[in-house]
Legacy VTK file of the C-alpha trace (Angstrom):
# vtk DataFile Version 3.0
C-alpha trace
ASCII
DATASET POLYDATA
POINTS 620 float
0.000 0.000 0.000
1.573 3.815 -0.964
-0.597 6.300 0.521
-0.638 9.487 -1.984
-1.532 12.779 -0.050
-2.311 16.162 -2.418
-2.922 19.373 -0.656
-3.674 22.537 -1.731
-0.435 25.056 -1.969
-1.926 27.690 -3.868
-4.325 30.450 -2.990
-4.207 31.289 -6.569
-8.165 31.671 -7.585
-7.590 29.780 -11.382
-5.511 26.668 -9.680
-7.534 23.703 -8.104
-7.294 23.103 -4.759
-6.504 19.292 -4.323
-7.215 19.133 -0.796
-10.719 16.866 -0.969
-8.820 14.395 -3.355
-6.575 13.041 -0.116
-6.547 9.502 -2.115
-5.534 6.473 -0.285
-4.243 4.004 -3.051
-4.038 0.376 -2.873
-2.772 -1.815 -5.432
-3.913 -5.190 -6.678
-0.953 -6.869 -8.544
-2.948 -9.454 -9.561
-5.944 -8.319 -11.410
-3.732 -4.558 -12.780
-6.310 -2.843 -10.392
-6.042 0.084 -7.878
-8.726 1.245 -5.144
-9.034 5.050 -4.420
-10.689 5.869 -1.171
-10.998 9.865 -0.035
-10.331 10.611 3.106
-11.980 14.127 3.622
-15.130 12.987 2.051
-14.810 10.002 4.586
-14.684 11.821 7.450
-17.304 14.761 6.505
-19.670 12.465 5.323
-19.026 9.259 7.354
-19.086 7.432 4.479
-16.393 5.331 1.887
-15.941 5.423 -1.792
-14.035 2.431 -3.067
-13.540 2.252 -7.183
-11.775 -0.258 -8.657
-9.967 1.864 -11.907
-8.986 -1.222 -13.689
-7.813 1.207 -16.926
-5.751 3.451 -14.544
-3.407 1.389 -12.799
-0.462 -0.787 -14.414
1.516 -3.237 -12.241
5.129 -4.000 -14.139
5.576 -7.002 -11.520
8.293 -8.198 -9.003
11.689 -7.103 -9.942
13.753 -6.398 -7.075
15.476 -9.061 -4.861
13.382 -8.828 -2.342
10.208 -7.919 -3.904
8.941 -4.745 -5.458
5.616 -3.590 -7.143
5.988 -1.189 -9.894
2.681 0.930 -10.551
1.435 3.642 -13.127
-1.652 6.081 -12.428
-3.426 7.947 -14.527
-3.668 11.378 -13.369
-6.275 12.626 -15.945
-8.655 9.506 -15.339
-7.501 10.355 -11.275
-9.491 13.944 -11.480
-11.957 12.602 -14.128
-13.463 10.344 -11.804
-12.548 11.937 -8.211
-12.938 15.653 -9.148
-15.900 15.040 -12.068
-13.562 16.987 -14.482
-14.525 16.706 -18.228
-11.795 18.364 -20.172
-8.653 18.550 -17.726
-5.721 21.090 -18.858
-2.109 20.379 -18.527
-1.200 22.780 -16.139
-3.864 21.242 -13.733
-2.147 17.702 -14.137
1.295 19.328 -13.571
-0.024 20.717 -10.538
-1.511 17.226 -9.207
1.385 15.598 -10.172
4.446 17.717 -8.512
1.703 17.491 -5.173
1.255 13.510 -5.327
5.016 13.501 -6.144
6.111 15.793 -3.175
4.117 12.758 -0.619
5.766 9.868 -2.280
9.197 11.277 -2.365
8.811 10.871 1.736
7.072 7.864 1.848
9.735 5.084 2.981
8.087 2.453 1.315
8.204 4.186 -2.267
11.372 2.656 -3.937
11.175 5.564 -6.507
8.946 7.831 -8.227
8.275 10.260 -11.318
5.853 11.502 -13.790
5.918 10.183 -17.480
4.176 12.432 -19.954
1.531 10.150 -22.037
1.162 12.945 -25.425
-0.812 10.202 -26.891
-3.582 10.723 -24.683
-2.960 14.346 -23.303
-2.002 12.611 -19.806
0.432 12.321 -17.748
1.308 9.289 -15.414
2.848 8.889 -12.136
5.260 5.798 -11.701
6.226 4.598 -8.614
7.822 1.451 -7.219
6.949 0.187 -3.548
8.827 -1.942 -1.527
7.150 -4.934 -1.367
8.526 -7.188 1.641
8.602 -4.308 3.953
5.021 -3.908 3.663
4.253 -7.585 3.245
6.019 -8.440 6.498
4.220 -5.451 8.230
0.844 -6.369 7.291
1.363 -10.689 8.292
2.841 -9.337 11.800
0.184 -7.345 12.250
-1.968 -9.936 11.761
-0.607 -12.305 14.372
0.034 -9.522 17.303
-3.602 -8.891 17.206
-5.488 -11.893 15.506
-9.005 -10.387 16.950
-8.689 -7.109 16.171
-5.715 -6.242 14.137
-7.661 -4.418 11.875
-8.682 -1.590 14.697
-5.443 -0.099 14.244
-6.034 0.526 10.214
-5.129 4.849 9.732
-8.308 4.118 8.201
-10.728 2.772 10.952
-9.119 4.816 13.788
-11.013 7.615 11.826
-14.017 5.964 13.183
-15.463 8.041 16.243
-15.828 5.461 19.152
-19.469 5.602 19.707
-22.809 3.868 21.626
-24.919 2.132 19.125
-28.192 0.265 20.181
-29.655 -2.456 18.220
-33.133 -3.854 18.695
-33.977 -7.031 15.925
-35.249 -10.358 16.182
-38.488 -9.535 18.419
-40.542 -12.405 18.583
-43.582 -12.988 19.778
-43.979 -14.710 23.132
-46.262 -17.912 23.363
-44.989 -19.197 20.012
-42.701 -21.181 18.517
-39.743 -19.236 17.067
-41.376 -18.313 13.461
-38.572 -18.354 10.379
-40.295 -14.951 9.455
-37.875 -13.596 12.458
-35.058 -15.105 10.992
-33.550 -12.402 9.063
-34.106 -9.982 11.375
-32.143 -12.226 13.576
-29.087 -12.791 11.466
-28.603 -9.608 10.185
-29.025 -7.586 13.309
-26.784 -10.277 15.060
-24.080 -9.558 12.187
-24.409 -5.891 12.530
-23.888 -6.099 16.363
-20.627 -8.179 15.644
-19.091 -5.454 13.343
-20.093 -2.613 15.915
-18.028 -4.407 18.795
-15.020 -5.334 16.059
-14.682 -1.650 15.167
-14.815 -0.879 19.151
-18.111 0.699 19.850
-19.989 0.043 22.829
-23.137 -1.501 21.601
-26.490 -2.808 23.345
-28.516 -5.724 21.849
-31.925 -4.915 22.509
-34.989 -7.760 21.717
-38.065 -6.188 21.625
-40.491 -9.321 22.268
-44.289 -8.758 21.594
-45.648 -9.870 25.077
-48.975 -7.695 24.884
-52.054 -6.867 23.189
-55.425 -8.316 22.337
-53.829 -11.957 21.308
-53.132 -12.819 24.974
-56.715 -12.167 25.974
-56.994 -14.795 23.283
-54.951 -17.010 24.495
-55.915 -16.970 28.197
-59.366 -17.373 26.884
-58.173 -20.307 25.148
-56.034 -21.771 27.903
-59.234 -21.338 30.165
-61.905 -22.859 27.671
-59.383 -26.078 27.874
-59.179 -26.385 31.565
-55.499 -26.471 31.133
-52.953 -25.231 34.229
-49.849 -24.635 34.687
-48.682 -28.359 35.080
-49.842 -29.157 31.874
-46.934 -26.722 30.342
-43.969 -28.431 32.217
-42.817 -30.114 29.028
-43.166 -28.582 25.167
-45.025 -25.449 26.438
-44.432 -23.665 23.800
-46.112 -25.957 21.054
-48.766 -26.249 23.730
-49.460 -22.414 23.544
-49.291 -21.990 20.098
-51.899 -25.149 20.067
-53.916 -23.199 22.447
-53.815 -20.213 20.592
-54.542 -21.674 16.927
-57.969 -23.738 18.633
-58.849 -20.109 20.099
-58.934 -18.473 16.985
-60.688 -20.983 15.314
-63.362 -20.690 17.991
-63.331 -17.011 17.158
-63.991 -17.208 13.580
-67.729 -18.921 14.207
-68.112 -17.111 17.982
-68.260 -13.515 17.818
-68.570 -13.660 22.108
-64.458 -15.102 21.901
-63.399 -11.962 20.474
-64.991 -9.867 22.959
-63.855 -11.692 25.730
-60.301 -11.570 24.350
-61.100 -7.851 24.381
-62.218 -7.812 27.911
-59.204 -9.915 29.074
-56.777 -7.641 28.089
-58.465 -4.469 29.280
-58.216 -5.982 32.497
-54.192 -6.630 31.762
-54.235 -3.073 30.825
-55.832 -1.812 34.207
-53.539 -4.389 36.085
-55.467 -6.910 37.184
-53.400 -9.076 39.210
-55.363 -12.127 38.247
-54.545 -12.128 34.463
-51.155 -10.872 34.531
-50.221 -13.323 36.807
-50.695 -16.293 33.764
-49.495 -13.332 31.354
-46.347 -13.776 33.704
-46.139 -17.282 33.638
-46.595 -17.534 29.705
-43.787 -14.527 28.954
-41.004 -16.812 31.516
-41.427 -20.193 29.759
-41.635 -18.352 26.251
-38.433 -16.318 27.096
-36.642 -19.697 28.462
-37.709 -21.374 25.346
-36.289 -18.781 22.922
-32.874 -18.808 24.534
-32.534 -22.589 23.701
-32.706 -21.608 20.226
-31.104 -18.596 20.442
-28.200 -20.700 21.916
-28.441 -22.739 19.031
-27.924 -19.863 16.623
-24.666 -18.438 18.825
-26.722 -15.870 19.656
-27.493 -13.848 22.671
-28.884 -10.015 23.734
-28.015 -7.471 26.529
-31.236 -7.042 27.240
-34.902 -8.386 26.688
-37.634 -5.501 26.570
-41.049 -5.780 25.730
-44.366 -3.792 24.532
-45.635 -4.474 27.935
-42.904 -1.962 29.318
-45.190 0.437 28.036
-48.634 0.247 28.733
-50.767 2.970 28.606
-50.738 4.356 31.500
-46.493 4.191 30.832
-47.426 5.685 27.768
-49.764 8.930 28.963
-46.623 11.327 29.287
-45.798 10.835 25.793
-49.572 11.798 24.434
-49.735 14.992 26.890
-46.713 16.180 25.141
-48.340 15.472 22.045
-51.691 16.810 22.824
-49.931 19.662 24.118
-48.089 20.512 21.181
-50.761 19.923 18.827
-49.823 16.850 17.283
-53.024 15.168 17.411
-56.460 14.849 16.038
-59.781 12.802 16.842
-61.711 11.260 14.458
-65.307 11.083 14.555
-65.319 7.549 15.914
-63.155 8.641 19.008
-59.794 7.737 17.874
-56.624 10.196 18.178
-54.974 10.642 14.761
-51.581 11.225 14.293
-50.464 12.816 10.788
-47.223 13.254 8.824
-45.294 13.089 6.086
-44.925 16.312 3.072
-48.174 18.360 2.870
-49.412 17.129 -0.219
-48.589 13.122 0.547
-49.755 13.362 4.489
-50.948 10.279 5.726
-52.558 9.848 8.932
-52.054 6.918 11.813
-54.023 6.447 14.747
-51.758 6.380 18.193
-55.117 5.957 20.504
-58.051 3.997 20.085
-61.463 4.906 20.678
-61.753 2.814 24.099
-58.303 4.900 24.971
-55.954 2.066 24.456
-52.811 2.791 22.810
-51.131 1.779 19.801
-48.121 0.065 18.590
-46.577 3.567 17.100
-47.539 5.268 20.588
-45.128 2.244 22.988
-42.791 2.615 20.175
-42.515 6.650 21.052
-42.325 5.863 24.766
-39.504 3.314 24.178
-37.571 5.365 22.324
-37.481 8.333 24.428
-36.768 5.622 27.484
-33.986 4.637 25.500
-32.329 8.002 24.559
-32.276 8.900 28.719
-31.010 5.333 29.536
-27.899 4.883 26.390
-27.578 7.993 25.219
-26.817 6.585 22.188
-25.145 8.440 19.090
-27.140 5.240 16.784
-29.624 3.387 17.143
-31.282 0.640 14.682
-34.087 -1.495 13.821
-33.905 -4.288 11.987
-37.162 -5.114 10.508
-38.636 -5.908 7.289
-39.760 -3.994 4.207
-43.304 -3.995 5.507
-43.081 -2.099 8.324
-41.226 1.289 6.714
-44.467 3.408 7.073
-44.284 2.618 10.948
-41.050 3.462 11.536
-41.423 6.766 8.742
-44.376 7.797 11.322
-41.866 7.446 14.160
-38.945 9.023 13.521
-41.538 11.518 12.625
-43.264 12.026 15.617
-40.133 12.026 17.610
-38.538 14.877 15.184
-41.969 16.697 15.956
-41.863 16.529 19.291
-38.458 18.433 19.353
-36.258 15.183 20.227
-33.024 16.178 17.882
-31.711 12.486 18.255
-34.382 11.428 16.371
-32.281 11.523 13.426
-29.684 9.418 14.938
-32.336 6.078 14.696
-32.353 4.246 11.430
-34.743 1.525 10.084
-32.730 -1.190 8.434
-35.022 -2.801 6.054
-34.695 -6.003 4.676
-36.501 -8.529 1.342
-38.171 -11.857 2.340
-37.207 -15.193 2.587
-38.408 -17.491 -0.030
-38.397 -21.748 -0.333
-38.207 -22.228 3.457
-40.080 -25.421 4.239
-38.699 -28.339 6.284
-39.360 -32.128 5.154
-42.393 -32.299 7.704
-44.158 -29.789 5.274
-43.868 -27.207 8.286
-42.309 -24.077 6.919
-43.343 -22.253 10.033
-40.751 -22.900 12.824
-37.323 -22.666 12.583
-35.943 -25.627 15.056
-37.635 -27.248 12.150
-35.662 -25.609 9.009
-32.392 -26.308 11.586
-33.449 -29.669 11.871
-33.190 -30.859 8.276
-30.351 -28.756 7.524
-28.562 -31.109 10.463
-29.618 -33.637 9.061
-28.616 -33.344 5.351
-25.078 -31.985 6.564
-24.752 -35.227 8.497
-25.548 -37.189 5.505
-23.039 -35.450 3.045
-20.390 -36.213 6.407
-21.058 -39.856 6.098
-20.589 -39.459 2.019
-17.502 -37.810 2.436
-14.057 -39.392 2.675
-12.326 -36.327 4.298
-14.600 -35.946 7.406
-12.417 -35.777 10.138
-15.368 -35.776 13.018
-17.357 -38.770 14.473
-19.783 -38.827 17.406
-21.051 -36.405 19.203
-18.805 -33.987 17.513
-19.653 -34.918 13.953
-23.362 -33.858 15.000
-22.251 -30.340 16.775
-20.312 -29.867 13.575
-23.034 -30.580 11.071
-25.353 -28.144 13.358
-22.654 -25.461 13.165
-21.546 -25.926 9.165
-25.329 -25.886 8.934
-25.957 -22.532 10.491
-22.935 -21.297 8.563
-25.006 -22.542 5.127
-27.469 -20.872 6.066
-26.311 -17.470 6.791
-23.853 -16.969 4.722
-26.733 -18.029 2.021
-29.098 -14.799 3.690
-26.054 -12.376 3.325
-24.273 -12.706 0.766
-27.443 -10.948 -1.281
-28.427 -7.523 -1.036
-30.196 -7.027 2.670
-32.954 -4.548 0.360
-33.632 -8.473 -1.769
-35.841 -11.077 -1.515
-34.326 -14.413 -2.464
-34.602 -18.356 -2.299
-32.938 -20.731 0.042
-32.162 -23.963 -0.994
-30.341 -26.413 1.005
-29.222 -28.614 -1.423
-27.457 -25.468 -2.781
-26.479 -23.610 0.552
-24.706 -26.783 1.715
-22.524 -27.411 -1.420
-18.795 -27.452 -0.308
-17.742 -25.506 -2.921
-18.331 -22.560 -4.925
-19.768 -19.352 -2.613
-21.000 -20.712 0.275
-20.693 -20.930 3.982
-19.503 -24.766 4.038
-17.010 -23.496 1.735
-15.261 -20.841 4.236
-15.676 -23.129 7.189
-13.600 -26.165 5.038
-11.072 -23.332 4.147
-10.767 -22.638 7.747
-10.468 -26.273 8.884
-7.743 -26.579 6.476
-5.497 -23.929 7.816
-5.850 -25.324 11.333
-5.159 -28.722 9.548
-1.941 -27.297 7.394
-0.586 -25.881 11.036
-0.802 -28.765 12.779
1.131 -31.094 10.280
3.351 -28.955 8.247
6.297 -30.041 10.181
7.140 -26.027 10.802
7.060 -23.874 13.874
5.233 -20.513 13.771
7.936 -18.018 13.715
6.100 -15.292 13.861
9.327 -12.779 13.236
9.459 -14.189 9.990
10.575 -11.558 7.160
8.369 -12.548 4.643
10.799 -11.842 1.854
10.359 -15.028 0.265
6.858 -14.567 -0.043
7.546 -11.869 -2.837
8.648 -14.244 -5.382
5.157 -16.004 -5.530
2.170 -13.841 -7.417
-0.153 -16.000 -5.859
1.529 -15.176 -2.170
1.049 -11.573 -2.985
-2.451 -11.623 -4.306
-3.031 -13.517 -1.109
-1.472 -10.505 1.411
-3.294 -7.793 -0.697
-6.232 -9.318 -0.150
-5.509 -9.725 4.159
-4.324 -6.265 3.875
-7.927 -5.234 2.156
-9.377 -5.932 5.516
-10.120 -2.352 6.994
-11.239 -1.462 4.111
-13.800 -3.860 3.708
-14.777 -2.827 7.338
-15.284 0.966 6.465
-17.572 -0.110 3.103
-19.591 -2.287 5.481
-20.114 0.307 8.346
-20.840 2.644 5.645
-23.611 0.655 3.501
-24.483 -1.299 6.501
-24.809 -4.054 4.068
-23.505 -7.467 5.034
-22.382 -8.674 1.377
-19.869 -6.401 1.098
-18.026 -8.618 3.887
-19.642 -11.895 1.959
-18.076 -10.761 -1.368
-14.829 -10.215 0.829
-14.538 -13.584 2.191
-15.746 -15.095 -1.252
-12.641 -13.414 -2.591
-10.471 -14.119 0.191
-11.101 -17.654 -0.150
-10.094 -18.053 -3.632
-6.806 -16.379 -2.960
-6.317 -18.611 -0.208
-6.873 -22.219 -2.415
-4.750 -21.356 -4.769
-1.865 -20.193 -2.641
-2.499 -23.838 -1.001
-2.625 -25.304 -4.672
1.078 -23.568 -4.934
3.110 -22.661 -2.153
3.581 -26.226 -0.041
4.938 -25.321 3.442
6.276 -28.825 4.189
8.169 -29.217 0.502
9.481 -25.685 0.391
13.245 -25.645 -0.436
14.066 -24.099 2.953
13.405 -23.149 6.574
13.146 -19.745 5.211
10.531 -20.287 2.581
8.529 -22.748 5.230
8.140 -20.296 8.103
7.227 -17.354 5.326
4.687 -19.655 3.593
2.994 -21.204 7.451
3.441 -17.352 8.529
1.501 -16.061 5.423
-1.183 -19.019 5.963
-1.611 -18.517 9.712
-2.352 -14.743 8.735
-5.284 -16.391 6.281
-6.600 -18.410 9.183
-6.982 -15.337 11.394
-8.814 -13.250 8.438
-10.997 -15.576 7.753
-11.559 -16.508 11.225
-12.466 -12.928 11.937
-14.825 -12.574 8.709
-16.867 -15.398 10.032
-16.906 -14.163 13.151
-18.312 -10.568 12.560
-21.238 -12.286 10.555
-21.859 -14.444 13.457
-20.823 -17.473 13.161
-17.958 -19.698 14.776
-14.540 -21.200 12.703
-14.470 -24.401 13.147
-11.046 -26.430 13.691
-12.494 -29.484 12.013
-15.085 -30.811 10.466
LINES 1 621
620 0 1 2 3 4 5 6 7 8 9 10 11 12 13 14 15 16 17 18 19 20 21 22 23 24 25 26 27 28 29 30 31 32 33 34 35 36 37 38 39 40 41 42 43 44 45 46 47 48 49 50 51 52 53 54 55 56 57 58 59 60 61 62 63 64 65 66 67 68 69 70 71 72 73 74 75 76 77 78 79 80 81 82 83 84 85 86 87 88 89 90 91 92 93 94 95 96 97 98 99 100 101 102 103 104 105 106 107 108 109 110 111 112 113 114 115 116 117 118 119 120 121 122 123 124 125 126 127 128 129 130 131 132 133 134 135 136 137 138 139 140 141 142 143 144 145 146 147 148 149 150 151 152 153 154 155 156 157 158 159 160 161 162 163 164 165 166 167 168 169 170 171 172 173 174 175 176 177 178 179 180 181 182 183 184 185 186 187 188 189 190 191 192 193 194 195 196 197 198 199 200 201 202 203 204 205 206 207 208 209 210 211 212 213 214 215 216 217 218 219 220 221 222 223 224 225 226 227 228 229 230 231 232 233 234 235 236 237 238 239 240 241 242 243 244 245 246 247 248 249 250 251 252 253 254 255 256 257 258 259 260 261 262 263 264 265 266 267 268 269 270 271 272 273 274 275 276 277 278 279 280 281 282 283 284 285 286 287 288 289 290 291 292 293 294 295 296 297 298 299 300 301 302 303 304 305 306 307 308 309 310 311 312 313 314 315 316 317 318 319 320 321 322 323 324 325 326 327 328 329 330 331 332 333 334 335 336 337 338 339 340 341 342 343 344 345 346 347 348 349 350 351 352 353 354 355 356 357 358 359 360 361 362 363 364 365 366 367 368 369 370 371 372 373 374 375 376 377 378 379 380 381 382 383 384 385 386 387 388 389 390 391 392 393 394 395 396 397 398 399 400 401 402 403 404 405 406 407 408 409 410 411 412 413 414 415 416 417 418 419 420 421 422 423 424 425 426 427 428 429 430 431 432 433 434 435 436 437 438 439 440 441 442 443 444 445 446 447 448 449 450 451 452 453 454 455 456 457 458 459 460 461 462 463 464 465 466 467 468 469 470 471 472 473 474 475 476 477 478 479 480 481 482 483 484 485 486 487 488 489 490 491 492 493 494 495 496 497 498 499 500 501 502 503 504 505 506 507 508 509 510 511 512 513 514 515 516 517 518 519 520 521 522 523 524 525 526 527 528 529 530 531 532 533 534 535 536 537 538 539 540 541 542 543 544 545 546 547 548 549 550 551 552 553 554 555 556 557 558 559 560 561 562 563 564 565 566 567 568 569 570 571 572 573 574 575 576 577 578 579 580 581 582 583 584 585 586 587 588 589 590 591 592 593 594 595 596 597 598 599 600 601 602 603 604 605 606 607 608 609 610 611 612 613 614 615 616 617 618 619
């Protein structure tokens, strides 16, 4: 990596000032590719700009003893792209040039460096050479000083403002089984927490479980009707529930008086009626206990477990005074309080009270976030929740920004496409120990198919669960969060090609090569042999891309950009394998460089998997 630094020298009014360019250049040597990021607009804008300029950039290859990578950049295409300049005069490329020139010429790790006029094309280009073991060896040590967070001291990342971020996503409903239509939610927010903590912000998982409204009058109602206590929920209470709850509908669609019960039951909840909230209770506990099992099958766990019933309405009066006060609210001629925003010709209208005085989803959802705010003080906070539910969360961010809260603009909705082909083998496409289930099961069949499984017993079936969660995530982001797509898992589960079994064999086979390459980590190594080997190189660019990757993800807040990463990072790593033997190398030198370089891979990967949520396995 050279970093390139222009800044404006002249206060002249006809010369450009240079001083937003600030590009940091990085240089593939094996694809003749270079990625610009700028710097000022990254840190006024909090936001990355990564372009591959595949027609810029020239690499002339290793020459030098110990490893050198010669480069050429097109300083017209440079302020084409970065500055949007059409027609670009010479003087203004003389001017760039002597200012990129003046940075390199005291950069230790450029060899040498000039400008080349191109009169062909009306350019010029700027040649450099960088010292390629140097930076090589820098980047590898790096890499094993800090294996878990080597990356946090990138110049790059430390431009990062260390700040509290709170997450709410999953948010189930209690009394039922855990639903795939959670699932995403689940995974993504779960990743997103991960690459908060790895870039060293102080986050707060927040799940936001819907324990109240009119379907637990149904469900007591139900649970009554049956003559069912307690001791009938001591084993599969959940199924029970949901069974419960299902027959209690039914009843409802033929008996008008089931609904109105319902009604009644949980207007007595709401006035806090000790009799009813004491099964409410007793429903929430064995629902919460039931959730963590599979949370603790996903790897997952939260801070903190909140609820709609925080925020009942008496909880929620303060926030509708300050409303009424302020004028935010109108009734309707059936008795309802309307709540209205959005541009003046497009307003829509929501109701936050209901005629019997009840409140609304939108009107806990104010109350929670304003609890929040006074408890975190956070500088971010998200929720991840589907497509559907953008006109909720467009009503309240506005309500919030009406009601004078300026943070309001620090909470984001992170939207997200469906899920589509999720069914298990028992036709049930509903609950997810289900979908986990047969995904176990088909990974334990392709174990018993394959000759290199290296797991038997009880560890054979913990690895099958865990290469089976991998599938499956991996699968959910490595599209587009804003897409819906189709899972398969006779597709997610293929060992090769782009998947998650893919990365976790990769992994496997590092731990594997360390163990029986019949070389000791030296973790001094120079890494000068390394420079001799294109694929070697390809394979440190590529750990050194890293940070990078990081910033684009915390930017877009999009998970494939890591995905694509890995995807990448994998290929590099099989055919460095493919080539570069640690055992057969034709010295001690070229062994420690080649298990020092692999060890590095281990750790990247390692760390990829682990921001998205998953854990590397050692074998499988």
């Amino acid at each position: 990596t050279a970093t390139a630094t222009a800044t404006a020298t002249s206060s002249s009014s006809s010369s450009i000032k240079y001083s937003n360019l600030l590009p940091l250049i990085k240089i593939n040597p094996k694809d003749s590719s270079i990625s610009i990021s700028h710097s000022e607009k990254d840190a006024n804008n909090n936001s990355s700009e990564s372009v591959r300029n595949n027609n810029n950039v020239s690499i002339t290859g290793c020459g030098h003893p110990h490893g050198w990578l010669g480069c050429s950049l097109s300083l017209k295409k440079l302020l084409q792209k970065f500055q949007e300049m059409q027609h670009v005069k010479r003087c203004e490329l003389d001017e760039l040039g002597s200012q990129l020139l003046q940075q390199l010429d005291i950069d230790e790790t450029v060899l040498s460096a000039h400008l080349e006029p191109n009169n062909k094309d009306r350019d010029i280009n700027l040649k450099f050479k960088v010292s390629g073991a140097e930076y090589f060896t820098s980047i590898l040590h790096s890499v094993l000083a800090n294996p878990s967070s080597y990356w946090r001291s990138s110049e790059l990342l430390s431009t990062l403002p260390k700040q509290t971020v709170v997450l709410e996503y999953s948010s189930p409903n209690i009394a039922k089984p855990f639903h795939v239509g959670h699932l995403r939610s689940t995974i993504l927010g779960h990743c997103l927490a991960r690459l908060h903590e790895a870039l060293g912000h102080n986050v707060t998982r927040i799940n936001y479980l819907g324990d109240w409204g009119t379907q637990f009058g149904m469900l007591k109602y139900g649970f009554d009707a049956k003559g069912l206590s307690k001791s009938d929920l001591e084993s599969d209470a959940i199924r029970k529930l949901y069974d419960v709850y299902v027959w209690a509908n039914k009843q409802a669609e033929t008996d008008e008086s089931v609904n109105t019960t319902a009604k009644e039951i949980f207007a007595a909840m709401e006035r806090g009626e000790q009799e009813h909230l004491d099964i409410w209770r007793f429903f929430r506990d064995i629902s919460v206990r039931d959730l963590e099992k599979m949370y603790g099958r996903l790897g997952i766990s939260f801070d903190e477990y909140h609820g709609e019933s925080m925020y009942t309405s008496n909880n929620c009066q303060e926030v509708l005074r300050e409303m009424r006060q302020q004028q935010l609210l109108e009734r309707a001629d059936d008795g309802r309080e309307m709540y209205s925003y959005g541009e003046d010709n497009k307003k829509r209208r929501v109701t936050v009270v209901k005629s019997d005085g009840s409140c609304l989803y939108l009107t806990r959802d104010i109350a929670a976030a304003v609890q929040r705010y006074h408890r975190y003080k956070f500088e971010r906070h998200y929720y991840i929740v589907d497509h559907s539910q953008t006109d909720h969360f467009s009503a309240l961010f506005s309500a919030l920004t009406d009601l004078g809260y300026d943070w309001a603009v620090n909470m984001k909705h992170i939207k997200f496409g469906r899920i589509k082909g999720l069914s298990s083998r028992r036709g049930n496409a509903a609950f997810l120990s289900d979908l986990l289930d047969d995904g176990q099961e088909k990974m334990i069949e392709n174990q018993t198919l394959s000759y290199s499984t290296r797991v038997s017993g009880a560890e054979a079936t913990a690895a099958a669960d865990t290469v089976a969660l991998s599938a499956l995530v991996v699968a959910d982001l490595k599209t587009s969060r804003h897409k819906d797509y189709n899972f398969s898992w006779d597709v997610a589960l293929q060992n090769k090609g782009n998947t998650g079994v893919a990365l976790q064999y990769t992994h496997c086979r590092l731990v594997q090569l360390e163990s029986s390459s019949g070389t000791r980590l030296n973790s001094t190594a120079d890494a000068a042999t390394l420079t001799q080997h294109p694929t070697a190189i390809n394979l440190i660019v590529h750990i050194a891309k890293f940070d990078e990757v990081l910033y684009q993800f915390q930017a877009s807040l999009e998970p494939c950009v890591l995905v694509a990463y890995l995807f990448h990072l994998n290929s590099s790593i099989k055919a460095a394998l493919n080539e570069l033997s640690v055992r057969e190398a034709g010295s001690t030198a070229e062994s420690e460089d080649r298990l020092l370089l692999f060890v590095a891979a281990r750790h990247t990967i390692a760390a990829g998997l682990h921001i998205l949520g998953l854990t590397p396995l050692q074998r499988m």
